[in-house]
N, C-alpha and C positions, 0 to 999 in steps of 0.2 A: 658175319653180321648176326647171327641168329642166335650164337654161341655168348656174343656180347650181350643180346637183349635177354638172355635167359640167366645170365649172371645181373646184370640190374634189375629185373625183376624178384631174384632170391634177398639181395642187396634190402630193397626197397619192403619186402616185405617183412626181412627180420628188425630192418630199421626206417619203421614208416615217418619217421620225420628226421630224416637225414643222420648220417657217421656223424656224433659228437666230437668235435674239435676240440685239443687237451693242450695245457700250455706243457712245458717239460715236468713238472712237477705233478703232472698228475689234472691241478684244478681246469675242469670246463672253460674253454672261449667261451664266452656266449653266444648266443647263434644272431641276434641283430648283429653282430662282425661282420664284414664283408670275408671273404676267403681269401681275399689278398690280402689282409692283415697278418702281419709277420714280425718278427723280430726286428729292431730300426738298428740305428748306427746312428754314432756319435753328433752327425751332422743332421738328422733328419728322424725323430720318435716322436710319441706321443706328448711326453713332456716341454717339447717344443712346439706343437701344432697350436693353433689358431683354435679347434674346437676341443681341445684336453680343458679339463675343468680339475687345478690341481687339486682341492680341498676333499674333490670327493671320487675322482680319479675316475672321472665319467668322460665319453665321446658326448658333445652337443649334437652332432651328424647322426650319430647311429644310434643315442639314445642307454649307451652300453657301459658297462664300468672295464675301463684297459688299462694294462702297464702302461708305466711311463717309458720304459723302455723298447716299446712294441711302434709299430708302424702300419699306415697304409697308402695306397694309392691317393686317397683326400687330403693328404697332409697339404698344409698352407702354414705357411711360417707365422708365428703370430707377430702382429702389426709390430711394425717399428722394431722388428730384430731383423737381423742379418743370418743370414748359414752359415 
């Protein structure tokens, strides 16, 4: 245990506001992202969700700009579609 709190405390202090999250390419998640934000599938992404705002490629939820093709746990089918 002590080995673990001494590797998060090194962690923590070369990176005082958290390991930046990189999509494949390189560019930043933004960090309002939940961490379960990931990659979607066919049936179930952002561009499908109930809070994707396509024009400007914003989450309503979390306030964030995301792929359309990315996913998370809030996803809600937007009204009157099917999956």
């Amino acid at each position: 245990m002590k080995k673990f709190q001494d590797v998060r405390k090194s962690l923590e202090k070369k990176y005082p506001n958290g390991v930046e999250r990189q999509y494949p390419d390189g560019t930043p998640i933004p960090k309002e992202l939940p961490a379960f934000y990931e990659l979607g599938n066919s049936k179930q992404n952002c561009a499908n969700c109930n809070y994707y705002v396509p024009g400007t490629k914003n989450c309503k939820l979390f306030g964030a700009k995301v792929k359309p093709n990315y996913w998370c746990k809030k996803w809600i089918a937007i009204k009157n579609q099917t999956t």
